[in-house]
C-alpha positions as CSV (number, residue, x, y, z in Angstrom):
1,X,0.0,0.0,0.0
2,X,3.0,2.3,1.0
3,X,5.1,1.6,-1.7
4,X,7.2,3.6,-4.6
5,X,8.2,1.8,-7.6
6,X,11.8,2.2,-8.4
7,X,11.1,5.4,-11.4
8,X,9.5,7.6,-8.4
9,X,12.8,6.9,-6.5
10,X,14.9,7.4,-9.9
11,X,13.0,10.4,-10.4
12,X,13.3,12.2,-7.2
13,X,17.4,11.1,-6.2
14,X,17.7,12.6,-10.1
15,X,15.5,15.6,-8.8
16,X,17.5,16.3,-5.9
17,X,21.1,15.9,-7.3
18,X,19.9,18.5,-10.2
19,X,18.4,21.0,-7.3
20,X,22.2,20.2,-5.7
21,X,24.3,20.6,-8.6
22,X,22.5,23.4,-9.6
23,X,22.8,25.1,-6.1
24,X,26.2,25.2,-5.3
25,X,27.6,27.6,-7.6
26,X,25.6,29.9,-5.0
27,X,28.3,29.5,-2.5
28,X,31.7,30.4,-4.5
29,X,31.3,33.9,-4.0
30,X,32.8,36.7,-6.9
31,X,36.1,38.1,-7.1
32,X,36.7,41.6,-9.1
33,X,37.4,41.3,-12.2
34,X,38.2,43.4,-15.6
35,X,36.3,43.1,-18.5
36,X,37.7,44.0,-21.9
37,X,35.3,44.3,-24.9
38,X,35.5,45.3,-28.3
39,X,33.7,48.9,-29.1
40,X,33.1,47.1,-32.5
41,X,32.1,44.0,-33.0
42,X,34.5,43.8,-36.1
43,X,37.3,44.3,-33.7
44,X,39.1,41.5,-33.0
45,X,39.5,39.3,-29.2
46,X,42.1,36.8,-29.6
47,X,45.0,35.6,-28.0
48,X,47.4,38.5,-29.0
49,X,45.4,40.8,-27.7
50,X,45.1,38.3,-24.4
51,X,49.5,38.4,-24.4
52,X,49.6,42.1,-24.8
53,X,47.0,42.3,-21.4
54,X,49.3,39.7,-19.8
55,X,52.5,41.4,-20.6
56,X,51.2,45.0,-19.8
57,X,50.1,43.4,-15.8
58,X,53.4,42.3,-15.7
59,X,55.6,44.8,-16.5
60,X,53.5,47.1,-13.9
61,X,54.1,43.7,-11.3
62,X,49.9,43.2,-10.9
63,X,49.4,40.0,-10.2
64,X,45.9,38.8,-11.4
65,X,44.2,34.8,-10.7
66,X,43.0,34.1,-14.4
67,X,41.7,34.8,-17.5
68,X,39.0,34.0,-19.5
69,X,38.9,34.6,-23.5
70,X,35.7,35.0,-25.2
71,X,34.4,35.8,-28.2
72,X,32.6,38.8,-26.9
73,X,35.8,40.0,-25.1
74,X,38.3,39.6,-22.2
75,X,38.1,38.9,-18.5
76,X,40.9,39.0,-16.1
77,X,40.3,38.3,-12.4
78,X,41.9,39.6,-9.1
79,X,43.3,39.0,-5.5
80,X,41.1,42.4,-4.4
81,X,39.7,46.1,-6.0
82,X,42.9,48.0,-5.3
83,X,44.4,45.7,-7.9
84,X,41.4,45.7,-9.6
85,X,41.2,49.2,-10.2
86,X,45.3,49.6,-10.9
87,X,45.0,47.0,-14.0
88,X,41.5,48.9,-14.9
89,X,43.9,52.2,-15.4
90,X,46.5,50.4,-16.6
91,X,44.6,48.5,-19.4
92,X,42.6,51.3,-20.8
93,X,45.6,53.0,-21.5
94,X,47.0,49.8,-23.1
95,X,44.1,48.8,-25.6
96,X,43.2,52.0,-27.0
97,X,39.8,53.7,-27.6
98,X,38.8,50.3,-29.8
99,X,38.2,48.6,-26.5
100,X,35.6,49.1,-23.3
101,X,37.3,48.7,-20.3
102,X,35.1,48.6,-17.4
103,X,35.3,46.8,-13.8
104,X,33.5,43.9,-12.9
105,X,32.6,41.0,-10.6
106,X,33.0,37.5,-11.7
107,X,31.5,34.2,-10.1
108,X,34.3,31.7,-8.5
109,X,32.3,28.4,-9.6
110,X,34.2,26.0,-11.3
111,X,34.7,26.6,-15.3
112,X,33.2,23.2,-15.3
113,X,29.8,24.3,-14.2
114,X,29.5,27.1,-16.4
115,X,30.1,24.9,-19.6
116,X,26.7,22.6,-18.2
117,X,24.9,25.7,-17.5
118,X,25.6,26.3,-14.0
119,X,25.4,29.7,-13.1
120,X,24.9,31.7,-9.8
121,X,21.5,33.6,-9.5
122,X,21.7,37.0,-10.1
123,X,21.6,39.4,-7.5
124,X,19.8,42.5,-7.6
125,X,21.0,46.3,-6.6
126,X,19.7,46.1,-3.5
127,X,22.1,42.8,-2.9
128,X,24.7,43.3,-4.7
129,X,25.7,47.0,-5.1
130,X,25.8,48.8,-8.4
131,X,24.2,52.3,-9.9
132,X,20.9,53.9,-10.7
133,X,20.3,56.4,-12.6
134,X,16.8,58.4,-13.7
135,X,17.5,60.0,-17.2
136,X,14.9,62.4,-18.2
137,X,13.3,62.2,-22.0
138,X,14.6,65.7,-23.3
139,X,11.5,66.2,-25.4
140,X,11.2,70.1,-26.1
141,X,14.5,68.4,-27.7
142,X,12.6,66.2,-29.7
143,X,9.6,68.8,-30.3
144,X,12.6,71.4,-31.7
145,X,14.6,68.5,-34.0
146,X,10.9,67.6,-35.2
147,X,10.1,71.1,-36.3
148,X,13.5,71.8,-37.6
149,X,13.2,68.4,-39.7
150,X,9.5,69.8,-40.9
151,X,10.5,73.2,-41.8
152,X,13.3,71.5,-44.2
153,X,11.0,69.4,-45.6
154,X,8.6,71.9,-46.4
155,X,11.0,74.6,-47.9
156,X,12.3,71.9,-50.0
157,X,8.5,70.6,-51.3
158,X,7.9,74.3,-52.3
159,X,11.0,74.4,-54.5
160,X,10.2,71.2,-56.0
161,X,6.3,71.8,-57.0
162,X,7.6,75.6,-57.8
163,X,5.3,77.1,-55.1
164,X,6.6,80.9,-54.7
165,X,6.7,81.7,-51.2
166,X,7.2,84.6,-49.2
167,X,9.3,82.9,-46.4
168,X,9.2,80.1,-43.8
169,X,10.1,80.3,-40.4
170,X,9.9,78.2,-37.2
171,X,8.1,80.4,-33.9
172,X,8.2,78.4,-30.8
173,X,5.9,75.2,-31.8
174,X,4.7,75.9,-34.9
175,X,6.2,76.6,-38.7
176,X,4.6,79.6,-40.6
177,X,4.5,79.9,-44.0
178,X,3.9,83.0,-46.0
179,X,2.1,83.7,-49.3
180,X,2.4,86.6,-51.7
181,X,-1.1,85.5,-53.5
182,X,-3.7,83.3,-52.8
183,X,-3.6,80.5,-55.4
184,X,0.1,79.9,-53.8
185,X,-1.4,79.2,-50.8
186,X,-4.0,77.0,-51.8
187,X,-1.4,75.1,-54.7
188,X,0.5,74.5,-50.6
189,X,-2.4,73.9,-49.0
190,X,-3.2,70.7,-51.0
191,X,0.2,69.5,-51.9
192,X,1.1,69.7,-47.8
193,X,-2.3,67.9,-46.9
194,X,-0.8,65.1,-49.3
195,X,2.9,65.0,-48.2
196,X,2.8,65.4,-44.6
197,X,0.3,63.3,-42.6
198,X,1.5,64.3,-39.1
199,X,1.0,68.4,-39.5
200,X,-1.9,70.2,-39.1
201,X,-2.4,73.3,-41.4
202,X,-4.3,76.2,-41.2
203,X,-4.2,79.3,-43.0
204,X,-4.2,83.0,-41.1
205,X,-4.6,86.1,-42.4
206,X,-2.0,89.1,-40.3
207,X,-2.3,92.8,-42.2
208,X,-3.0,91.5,-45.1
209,X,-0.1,88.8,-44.8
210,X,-1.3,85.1,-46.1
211,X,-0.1,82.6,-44.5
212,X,0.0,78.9,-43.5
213,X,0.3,77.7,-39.8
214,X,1.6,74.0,-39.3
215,X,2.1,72.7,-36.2
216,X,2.4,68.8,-34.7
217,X,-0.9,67.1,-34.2
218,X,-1.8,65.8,-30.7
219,X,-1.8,62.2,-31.8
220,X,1.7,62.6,-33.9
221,X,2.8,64.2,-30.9
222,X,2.1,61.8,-28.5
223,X,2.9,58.9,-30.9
224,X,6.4,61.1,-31.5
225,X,6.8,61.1,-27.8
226,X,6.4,57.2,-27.0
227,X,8.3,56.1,-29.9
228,X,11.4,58.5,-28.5
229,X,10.8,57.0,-25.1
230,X,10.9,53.3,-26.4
231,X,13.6,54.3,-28.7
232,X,16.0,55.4,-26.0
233,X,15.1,52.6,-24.4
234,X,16.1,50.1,-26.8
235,X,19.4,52.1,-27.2
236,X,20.1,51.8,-23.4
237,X,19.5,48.0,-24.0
238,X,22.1,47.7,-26.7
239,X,24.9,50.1,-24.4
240,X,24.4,48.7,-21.4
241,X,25.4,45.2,-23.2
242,X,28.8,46.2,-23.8
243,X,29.1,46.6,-19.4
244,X,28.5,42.6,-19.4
245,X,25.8,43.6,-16.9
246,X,23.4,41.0,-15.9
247,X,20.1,41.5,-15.7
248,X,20.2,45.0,-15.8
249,X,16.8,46.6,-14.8
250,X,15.8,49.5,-18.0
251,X,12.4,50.3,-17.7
252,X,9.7,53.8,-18.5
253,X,8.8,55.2,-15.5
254,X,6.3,58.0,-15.9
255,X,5.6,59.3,-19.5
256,X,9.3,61.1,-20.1
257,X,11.7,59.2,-17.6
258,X,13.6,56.0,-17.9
259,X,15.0,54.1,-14.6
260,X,18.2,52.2,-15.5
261,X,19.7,50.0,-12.8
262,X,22.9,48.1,-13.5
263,X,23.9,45.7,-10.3
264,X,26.9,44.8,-10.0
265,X,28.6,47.6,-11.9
266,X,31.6,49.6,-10.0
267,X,32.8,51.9,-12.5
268,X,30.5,54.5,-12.5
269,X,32.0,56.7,-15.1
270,X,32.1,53.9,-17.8
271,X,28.5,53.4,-17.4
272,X,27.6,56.9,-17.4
273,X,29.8,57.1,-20.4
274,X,28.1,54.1,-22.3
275,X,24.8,55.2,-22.0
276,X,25.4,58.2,-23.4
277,X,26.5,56.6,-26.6
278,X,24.0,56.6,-29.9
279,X,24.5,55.8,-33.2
280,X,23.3,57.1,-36.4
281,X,23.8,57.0,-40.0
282,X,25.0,59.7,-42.7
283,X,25.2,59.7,-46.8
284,X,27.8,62.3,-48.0
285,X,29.4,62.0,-51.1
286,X,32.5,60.8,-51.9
287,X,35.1,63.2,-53.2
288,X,37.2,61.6,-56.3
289,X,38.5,64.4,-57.7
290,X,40.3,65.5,-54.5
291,X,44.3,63.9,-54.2
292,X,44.2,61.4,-51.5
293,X,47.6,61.2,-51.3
294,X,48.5,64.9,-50.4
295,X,45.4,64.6,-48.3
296,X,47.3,61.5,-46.6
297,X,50.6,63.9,-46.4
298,X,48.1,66.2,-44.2
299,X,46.9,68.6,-47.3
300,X,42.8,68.2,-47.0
301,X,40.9,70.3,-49.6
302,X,38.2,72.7,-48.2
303,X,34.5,71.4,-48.0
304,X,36.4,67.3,-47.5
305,X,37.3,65.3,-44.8
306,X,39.9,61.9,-44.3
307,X,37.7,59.4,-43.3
308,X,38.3,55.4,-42.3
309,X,37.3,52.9,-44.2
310,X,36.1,49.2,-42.9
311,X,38.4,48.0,-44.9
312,X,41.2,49.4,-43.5
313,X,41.9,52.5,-46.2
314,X,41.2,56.1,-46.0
315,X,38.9,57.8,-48.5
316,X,38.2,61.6,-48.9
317,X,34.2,62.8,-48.0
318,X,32.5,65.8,-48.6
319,X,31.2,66.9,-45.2
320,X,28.0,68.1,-46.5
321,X,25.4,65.7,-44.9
322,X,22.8,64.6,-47.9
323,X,21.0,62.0,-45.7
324,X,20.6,61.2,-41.9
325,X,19.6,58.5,-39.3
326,X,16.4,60.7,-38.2
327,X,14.6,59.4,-41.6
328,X,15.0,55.6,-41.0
329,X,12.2,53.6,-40.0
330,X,13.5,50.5,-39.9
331,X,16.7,48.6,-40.2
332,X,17.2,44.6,-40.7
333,X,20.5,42.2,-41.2
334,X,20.4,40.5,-44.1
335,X,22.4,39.4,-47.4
336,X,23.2,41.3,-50.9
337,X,22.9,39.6,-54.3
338,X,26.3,38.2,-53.5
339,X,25.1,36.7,-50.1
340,X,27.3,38.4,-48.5
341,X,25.9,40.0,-44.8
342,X,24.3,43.4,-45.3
343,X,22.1,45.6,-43.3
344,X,18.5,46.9,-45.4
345,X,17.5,49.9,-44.4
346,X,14.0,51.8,-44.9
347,X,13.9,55.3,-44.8
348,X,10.2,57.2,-44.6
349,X,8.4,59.0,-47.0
350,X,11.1,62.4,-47.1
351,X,13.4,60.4,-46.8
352,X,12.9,58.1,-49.9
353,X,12.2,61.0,-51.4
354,X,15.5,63.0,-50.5
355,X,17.5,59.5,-51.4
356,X,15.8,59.3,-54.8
357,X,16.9,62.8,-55.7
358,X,20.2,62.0,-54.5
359,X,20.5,58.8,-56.7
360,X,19.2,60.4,-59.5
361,X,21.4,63.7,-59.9
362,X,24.7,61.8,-58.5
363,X,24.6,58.6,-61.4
364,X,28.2,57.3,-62.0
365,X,29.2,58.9,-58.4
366,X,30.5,57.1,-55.4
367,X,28.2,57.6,-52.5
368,X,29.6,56.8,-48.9
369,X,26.9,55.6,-46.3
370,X,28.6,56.4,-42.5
371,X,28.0,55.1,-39.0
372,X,28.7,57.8,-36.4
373,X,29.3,56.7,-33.0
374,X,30.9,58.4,-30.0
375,X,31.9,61.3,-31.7
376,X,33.5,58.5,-34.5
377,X,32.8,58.8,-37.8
378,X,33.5,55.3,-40.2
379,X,32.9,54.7,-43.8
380,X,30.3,51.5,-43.7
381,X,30.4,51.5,-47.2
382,X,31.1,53.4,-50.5
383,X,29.1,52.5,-54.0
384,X,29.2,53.7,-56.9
385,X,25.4,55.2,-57.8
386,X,24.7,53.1,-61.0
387,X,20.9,54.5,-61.1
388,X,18.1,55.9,-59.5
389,X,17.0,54.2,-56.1
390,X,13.4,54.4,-55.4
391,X,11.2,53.2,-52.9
392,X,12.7,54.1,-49.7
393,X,15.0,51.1,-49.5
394,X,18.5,51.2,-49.1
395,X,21.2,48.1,-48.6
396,X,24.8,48.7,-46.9
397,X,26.8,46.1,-47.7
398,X,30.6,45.5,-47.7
399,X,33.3,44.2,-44.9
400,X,31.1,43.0,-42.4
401,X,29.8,39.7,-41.3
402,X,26.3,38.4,-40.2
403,X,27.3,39.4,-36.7
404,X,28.1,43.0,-37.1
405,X,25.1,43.0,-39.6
406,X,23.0,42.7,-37.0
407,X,24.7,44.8,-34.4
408,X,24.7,48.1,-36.9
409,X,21.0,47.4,-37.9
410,X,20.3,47.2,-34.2
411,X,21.9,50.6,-33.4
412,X,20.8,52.3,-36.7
413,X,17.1,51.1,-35.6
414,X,17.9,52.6,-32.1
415,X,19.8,55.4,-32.8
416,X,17.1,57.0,-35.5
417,X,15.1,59.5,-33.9
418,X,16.3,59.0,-30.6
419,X,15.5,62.5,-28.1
420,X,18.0,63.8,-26.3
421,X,18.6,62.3,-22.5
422,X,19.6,63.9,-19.2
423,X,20.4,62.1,-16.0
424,X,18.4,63.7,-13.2
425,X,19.4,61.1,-10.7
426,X,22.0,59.1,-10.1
427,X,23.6,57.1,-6.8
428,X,25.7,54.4,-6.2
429,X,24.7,51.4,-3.8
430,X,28.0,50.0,-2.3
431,X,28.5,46.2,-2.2
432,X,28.7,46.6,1.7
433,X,25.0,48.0,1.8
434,X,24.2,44.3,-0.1
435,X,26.6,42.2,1.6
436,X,24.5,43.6,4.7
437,X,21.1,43.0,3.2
438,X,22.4,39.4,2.1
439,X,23.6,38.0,5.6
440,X,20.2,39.4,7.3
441,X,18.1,37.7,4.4
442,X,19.8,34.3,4.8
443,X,20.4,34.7,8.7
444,X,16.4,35.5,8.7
445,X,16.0,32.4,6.4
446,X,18.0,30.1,8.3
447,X,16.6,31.1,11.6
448,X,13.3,30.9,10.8
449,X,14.7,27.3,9.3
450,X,15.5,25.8,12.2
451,X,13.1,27.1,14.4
452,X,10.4,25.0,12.0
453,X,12.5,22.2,12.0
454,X,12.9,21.6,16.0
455,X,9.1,22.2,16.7
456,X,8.4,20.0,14.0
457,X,11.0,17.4,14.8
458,X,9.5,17.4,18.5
459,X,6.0,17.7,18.0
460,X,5.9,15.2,15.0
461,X,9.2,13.0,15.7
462,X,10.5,11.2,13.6
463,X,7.6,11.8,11.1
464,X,8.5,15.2,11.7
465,X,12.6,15.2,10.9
466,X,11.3,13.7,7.1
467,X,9.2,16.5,7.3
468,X,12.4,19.0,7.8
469,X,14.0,17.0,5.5
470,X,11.0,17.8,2.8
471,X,11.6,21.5,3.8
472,X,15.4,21.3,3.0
473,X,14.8,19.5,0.3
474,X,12.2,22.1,-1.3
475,X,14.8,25.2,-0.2
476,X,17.4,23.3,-2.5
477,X,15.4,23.1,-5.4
478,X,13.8,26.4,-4.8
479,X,17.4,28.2,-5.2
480,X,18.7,25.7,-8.2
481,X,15.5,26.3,-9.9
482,X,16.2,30.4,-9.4
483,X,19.7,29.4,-10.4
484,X,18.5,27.2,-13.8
485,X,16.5,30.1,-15.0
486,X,18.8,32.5,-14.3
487,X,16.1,34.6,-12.1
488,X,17.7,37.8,-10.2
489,X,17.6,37.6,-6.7
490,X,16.1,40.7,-4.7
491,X,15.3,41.7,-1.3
492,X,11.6,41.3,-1.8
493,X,12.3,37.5,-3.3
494,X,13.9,36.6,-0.4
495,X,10.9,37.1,1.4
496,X,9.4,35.0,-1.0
497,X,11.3,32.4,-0.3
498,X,10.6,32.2,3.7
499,X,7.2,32.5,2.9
500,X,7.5,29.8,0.8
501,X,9.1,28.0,3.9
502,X,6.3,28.6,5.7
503,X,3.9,27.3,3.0
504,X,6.1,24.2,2.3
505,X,5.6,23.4,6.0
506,X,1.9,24.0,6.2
507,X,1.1,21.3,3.8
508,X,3.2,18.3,6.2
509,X,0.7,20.0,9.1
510,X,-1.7,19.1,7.2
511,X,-0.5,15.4,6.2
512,X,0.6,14.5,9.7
513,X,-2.6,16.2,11.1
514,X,-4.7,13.9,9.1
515,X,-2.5,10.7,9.6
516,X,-3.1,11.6,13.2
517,X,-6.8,12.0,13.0
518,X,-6.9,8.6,10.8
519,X,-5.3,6.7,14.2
520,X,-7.5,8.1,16.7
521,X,-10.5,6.8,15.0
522,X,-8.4,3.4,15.1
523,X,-7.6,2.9,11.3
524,X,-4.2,0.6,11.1
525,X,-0.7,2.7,10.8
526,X,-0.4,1.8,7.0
527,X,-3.8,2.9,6.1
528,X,-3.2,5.6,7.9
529,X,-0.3,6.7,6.3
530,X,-1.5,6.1,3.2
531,X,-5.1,8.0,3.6
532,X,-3.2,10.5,5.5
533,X,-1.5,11.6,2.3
534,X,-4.5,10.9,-0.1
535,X,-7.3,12.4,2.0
536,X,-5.0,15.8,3.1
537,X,-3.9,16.0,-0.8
538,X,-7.7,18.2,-1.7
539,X,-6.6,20.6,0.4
540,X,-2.8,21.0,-0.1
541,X,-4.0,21.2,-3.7
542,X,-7.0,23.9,-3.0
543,X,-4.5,26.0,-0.9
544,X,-1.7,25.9,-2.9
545,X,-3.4,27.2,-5.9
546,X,-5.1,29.7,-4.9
547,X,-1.8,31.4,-3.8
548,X,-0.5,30.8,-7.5
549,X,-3.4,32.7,-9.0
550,X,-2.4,35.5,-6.5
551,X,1.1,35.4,-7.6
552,X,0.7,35.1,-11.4
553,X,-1.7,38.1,-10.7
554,X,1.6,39.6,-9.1
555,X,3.5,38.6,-11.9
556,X,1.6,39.4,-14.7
557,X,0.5,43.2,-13.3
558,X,3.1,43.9,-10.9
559,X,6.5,45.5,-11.5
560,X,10.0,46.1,-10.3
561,X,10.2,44.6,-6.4
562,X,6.6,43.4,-6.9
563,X,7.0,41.1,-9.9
564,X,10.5,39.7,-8.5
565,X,8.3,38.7,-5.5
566,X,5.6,37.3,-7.4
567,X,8.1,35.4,-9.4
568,X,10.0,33.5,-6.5
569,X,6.7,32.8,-4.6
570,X,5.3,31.0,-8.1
571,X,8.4,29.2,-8.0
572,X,8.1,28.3,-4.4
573,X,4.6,27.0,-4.4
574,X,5.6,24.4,-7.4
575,X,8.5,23.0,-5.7
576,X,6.6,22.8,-2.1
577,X,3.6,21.0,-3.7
578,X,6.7,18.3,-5.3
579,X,8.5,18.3,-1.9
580,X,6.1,18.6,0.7
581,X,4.2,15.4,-1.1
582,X,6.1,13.6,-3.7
583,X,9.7,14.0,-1.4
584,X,8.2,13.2,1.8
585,X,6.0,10.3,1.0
586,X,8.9,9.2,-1.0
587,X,11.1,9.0,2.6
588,X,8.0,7.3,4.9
589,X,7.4,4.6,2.1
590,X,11.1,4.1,2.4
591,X,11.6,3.7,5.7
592,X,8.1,2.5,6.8
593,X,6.5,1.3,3.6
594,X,7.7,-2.6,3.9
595,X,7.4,-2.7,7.8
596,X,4.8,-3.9,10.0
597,X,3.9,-1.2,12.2
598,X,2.5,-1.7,15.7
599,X,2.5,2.1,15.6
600,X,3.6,5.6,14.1
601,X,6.6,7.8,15.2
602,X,4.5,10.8,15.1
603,X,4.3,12.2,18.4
604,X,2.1,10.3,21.0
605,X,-0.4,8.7,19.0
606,X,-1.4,5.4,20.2
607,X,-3.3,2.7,18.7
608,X,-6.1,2.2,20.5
609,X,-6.6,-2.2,21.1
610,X,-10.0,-3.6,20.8
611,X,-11.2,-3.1,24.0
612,X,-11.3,1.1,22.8
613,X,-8.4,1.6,25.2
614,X,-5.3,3.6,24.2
615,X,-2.1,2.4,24.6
């Protein structure tokens, strides 16, 4: 009757070793650490870059404990952060302005773990330390670039439709237009109403003055607004990657502010540094009349600049600016005819339209398409214009792989029309705050721990120590199944987890409770066991779910501290149900199951003999 087949058993030593394995990477701790990544993700990470490191730390006598080689960069690990910070210096300085160089902390688990996938959770700022900053949306910014954008566009549809105007000028919000004659106006009034979707027009009449008021529409405005939010959202993403931050918390808060919180991160002026960093794209013209060669000698001709190519070469630009990022709408990797890794770009309507123009006067011309970044301007590529380009649709191909095809599309789809940022906030958690916060969470946890476990081991007995043993065994796979998914650790999950303690422990209450109640009305101890377990199983089930519908409501409303809660206590409530039930049944079939009981070690409950009598 109180018996496991040999799979159950399989199933839950397998179960338990995982939850162990998992686990203990938990306990190696983190030692500082520099990380060295490439700015570009054409720029190379190999092992000559790795000797120069080694050989710079030893001629400045820093000792270091290891390093690791990536293909997303370099990490080298230290004794302490004195050294830490001396190597950070020292490096920076050694690898040029091609490299990020920022400080770090590094898990001490085996390298054998982290090849199967066993990682440390991730702790939050509140645990572990790191910066937060609140960057304000600049977006009379974005309202100003908007109109600026606008009022170009609009000069330039006059000129082409040969509209005679009177003069166009920005005031404050709005673009006004003037008019010598009325049938001007009205030619502008229906070729604007056409062109631009997101103005409103109106025409005014000042002192006999015609002219045409434009301004933003609410809607465009608010749409303008959200997409700039998002935007700079998804180009603090694609920064804060490059820290080799994890789990870094970037979310909206209010409807022009952006909360970034990196844990973990030390070097407060590299992350400041990296999330001011955009990127955008330019089309200039190439300049093949000028000499490159007394332009390499240092002799530039007016109106050009010496630009780098991906290649490697230099090439001479015009720095007029014919095209910029603010006009894409979208950016993909892909592959040219050739199948060779490009980016396609789509520009919007003015933009199609400024690129067609471009195509079409400039045929037999090199064009070069350039990706600014930090103040770094790079020739991506530079065709030669073989006929007009239509349709908005524009491919960038050339000296790049599927890798940094994607990366440039990513920060050409951030970078365009991204407003201008502001940090309003910032502060710095120290690690000694979190180490503080982490020994009261787990001295809490462990206290209340074994204050359940000897009650229950003296009120239950030995019934009651494979109940503690349930309770350890649910704590385990609680933290490996944090661990496993990679789930950052916060003040507010801790809590979760010695709630779920105390839920774990509720449901063997209930199963010795009813194994209890079973003996006193005289049923034998193996059917007791047995309905104890069967019969106290409604209930565990009934309780235990309605606490999951209150934390996916958590989860799936919540945010910040609330979600990370709601997340933990889900998580706890699956591994009680397995432990409390599956674990501990699993231990009393085993040491009870193929024994004949004249009674059950679970804390002074007789049998009662046929004459009604306990004994």
């Amino acid at each position: 009757m109180n018996r496991y087949p040999l799979w159950k058993y399989i199933v839950i030593t397998v179960t338990i070793l995982l939850g162990l394995l998992y686990t203990l990477p938990n306990f190696f701790g983190e030692s500082p650490a520099v990380q060295i990544s490439p700015l570009r993700s054409g720029t190379p990470t190999d092992t000559a870059l790795l000797q120069r490191i080694e050989q710079a730390l030893k001629q400045k006598n820093l000792a270091y404990n290891g390093t690791i080689l990536e293909s997303s960069g370099i990490k080298i690990r230290f004794a302490d952060t004195d050294t830490q910070i001396k190597a950070r210096d020292i490096l920076d300085a050694e690898v040029g302005k091609d490299y990020v160089v920022a400080l770090n902390l590094l898990s001490n688990s085996p390298q054998w773990m982290h090849h199967i996938g066993a990682l440390p959770m991730y702790l939050g700022l509140d645990l572990r330390g790191g910066v937060h900053f609140m960057l304000q949306v600049d977006m009379a910014g974005a309202l100003t670039k908007a109109l600026d954008r606008y009022n170009a566009d609009l000069r330039s549809t006059l000129r082409e439709q040969r509209i005679p105007s009177a003069g166009i000028e920005r005031e404050r919000s709005r673009i006004i237009i003037k008019f010598r004659d009325e049938q001007a106006r009205e030619k502008a009034m229906a070729e604007f109403g056409k062109t631009f979707e997101d103005l409103a027009f109106k025409p005014e009449n000042i002192s006999n003055e015609l002219r045409i008021i434009a301004s933003i529409k609410p809607e465009a405005m608010t749409r303008m607004q959200n997409t700039a939010v998002q935007r700079n959202i998804t180009t603090l993403r694609n920064r804060v990657n490059e820290l080799g931050v994890a789990e870094p918390i970037i979310q909206q808060a209010g409807t022009d502010r952006v909360i970034v919180q990196l844990p973990g991160v030390q070097d407060t002026a590299k992350a400041k540094d990296i999330l001011g960093r955009t990127a955008t794209l330019e089309v200039r013209m190439v300049d093949d009349d000028g000499d490159i060669d007394a332009a390499l000698r240092g002799s530039i001709p007016a109106g050009t600049e010496l630009l780098s190519e991906r290649s490697g070469g230099q090439l001479l630009v015009k720095k007029q600016v014919l095209l910029t990022g603010d006009r894409i709408t979208d950016a993909q990797p892909g592959f040219d005819q050739d199948k060779q890794a490009a980016v396609h770009v789509t520009l919007d309507n003015n933009g199609s339209r400024i690129f067609k123009q471009l195509t079409r006067n400039n045929v037999g011309k090199r064009m070069a398409i350039l990706l600014v970044e930090k103040n770094q301007t790079e020739v991506v590529t530079a065709p030669v214009i073989r006929e007009e380009i239509g349709g908005g649709r524009v491919q960038i191909s050339g000296q790049m792989n599927s890798v940094e095809a994607r990366d440039i599309a990513l920060l050409l789809r951030a970078g365009a029309l991204a407003a201008p940022m502001e940090i309003v906030e910032e502060r710095t958690v120290g690690p000694s705050l979190g180490a503080e916060n982490i020994d009261r969470g787990i001295n809490s946890t462990l206290y209340g721990f074994l204050g359940v476990a000897l009650f229950i081991s003296l009120y239950y007995s030995a019934i009651g120590v494979i109940s503690v043993t349930a309770l350890a065994v649910n704590l385990l796979l609680l933290v490996g199944l944090l661990s496993i998914l990679q789930a950052t650790l916060t003040l507010p999950g801790m809590a979760a987890i010695a709630l779920t303690l105390g839920m774990a422990i509720d449901a063997n209450v209930l199963i010795n409770e009813r194994i209890r109640e079973e003996l006193r009305q005289g049923v034998a101890p193996q059917a007791a066991i047995h309905a104890g377990y069967e019969r106290a199983w409604d209930v565990i089930l009934d309780a235990n779910l309605t606490t999951l519908f209150a934390g996916l409501s958590l989860m799936t409303f919540g945010s910040g501290p609330v979600k990370g809660f709601a997340v933990v206590l889900c998580l706890g409530i699956l591994t009680s149900m397995f432990s409390a039930v599956t674990v501990s049944r699993g231990l009393v079939n085993l040491f009870y199951g193929n024994r004949k009981l004249s009674r059950v070690p679970i804390g002074g409950i007789k049998i009662p003999n046929k004459a009604g009598n306990k004994h």
